[in-house]
C-alpha positions as CSV (number, residue, x, y, z in Angstrom):
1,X,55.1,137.3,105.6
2,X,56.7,137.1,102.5
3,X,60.1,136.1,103.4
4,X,58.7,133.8,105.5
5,X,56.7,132.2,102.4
6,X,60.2,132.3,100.0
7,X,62.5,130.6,103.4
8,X,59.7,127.5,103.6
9,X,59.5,127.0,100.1
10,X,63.7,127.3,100.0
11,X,63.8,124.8,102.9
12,X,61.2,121.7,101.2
13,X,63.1,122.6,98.5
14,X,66.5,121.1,100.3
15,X,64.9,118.8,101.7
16,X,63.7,117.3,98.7
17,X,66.9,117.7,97.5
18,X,68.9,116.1,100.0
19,X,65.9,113.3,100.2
20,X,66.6,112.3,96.8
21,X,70.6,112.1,97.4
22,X,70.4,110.5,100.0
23,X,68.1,107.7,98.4
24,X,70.1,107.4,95.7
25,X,73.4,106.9,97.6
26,X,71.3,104.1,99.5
27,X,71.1,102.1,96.4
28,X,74.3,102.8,94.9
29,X,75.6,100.8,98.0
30,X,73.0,97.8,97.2
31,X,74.6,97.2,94.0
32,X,75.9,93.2,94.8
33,X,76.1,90.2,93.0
34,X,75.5,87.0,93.5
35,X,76.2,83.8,91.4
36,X,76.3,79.8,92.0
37,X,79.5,78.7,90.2
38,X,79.3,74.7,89.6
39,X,82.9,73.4,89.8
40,X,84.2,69.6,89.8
41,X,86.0,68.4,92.8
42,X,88.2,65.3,92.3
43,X,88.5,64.3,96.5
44,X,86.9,64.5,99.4
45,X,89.1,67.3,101.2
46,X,89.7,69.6,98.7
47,X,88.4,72.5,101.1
48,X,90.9,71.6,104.1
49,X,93.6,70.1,101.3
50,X,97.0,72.3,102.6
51,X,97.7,73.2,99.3
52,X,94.3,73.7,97.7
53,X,92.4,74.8,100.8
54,X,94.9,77.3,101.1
55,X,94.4,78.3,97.6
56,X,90.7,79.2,98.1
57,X,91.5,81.3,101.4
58,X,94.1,83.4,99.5
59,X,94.0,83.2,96.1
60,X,89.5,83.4,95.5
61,X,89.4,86.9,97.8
62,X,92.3,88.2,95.2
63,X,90.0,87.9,92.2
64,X,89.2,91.9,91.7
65,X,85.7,92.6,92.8
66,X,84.8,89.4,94.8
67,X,83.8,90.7,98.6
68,X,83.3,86.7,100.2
69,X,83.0,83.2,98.5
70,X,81.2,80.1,100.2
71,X,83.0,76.6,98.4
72,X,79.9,73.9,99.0
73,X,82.1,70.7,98.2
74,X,79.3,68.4,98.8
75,X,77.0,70.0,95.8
76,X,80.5,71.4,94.1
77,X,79.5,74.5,94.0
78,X,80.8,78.3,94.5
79,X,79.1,80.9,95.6
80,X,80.3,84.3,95.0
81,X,79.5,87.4,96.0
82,X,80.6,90.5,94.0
83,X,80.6,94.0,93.5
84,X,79.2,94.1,89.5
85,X,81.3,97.6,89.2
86,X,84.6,95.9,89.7
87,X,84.3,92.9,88.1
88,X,81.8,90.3,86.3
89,X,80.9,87.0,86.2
90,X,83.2,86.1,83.6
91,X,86.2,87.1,85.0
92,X,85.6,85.3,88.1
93,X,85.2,82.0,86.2
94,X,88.2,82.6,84.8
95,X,89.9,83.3,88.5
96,X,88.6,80.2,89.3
97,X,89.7,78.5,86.2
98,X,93.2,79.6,87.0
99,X,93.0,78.0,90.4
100,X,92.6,74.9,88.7
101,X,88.7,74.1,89.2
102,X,86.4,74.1,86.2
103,X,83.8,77.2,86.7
104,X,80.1,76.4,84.6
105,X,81.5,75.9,81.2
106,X,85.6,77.7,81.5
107,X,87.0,74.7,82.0
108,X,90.1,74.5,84.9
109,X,93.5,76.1,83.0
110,X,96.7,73.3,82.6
111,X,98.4,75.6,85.0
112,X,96.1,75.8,87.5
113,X,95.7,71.8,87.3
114,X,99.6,71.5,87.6
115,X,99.6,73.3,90.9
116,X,97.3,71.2,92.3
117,X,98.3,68.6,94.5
118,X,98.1,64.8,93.5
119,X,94.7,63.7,94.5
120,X,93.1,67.1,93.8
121,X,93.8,66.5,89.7
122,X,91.8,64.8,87.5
């Protein structure tokens, strides 16, 4: 009887074990970001532009960390989603900023506005 006490008391004792890894490997995995980027588009076709369009296809999913991006051209507006482990907010804006585009207040880089084409610049 007594081994048969100690073996139930060994086996909740896995279980809560393995409970509690498991739950904490559930939320490890729930660990994404989200953020609104406002940007400033200069036409209306930046998003099927060849050159810029492109851009965003390639260049956005390159940015370490970012998982998807939606480009809303009618509010001007990003919206990324992240993995907060890889990267941060920050550096995204700066991505961004490299593309060309103004992200919140980091302002679109000279060489990102050079590559541009002609009725995508300011």
């Amino acid at each position: 009887m007594k081994n048969l006490k100690i073996n139930s008391r060994v086996i909740i004792a896995i279980m809560v074990v393995l409970f509690s890894i498991t739950s904490s490997i559930a939320q490890e995995k729930k660990t994404n970001g989200k953020a609104v980027i406002k940007t400033t588009l200069n036409c209306d076709h930046c998003k099927e532009c060849e050159t810029c369009g492109l851009k965003f296809k390639t260049e956005m999913l390159k940015i370490k960390g970012v998982k998807m991006y939606e480009l809303d051209d009618k509010k001007m507006t990003f919206t990324v989603y992240y993995n907060p482990k890889k990267t941060d907010l920050q550096t995204i804006k700066v991505g961004i900023s490299k593309l060309g585009y103004d992200a919140d207040e980091v302002k679109a880089t000279s060489e990102g506005i050079a590559s541009l084409d002609g009725c995508c610049k300011r």
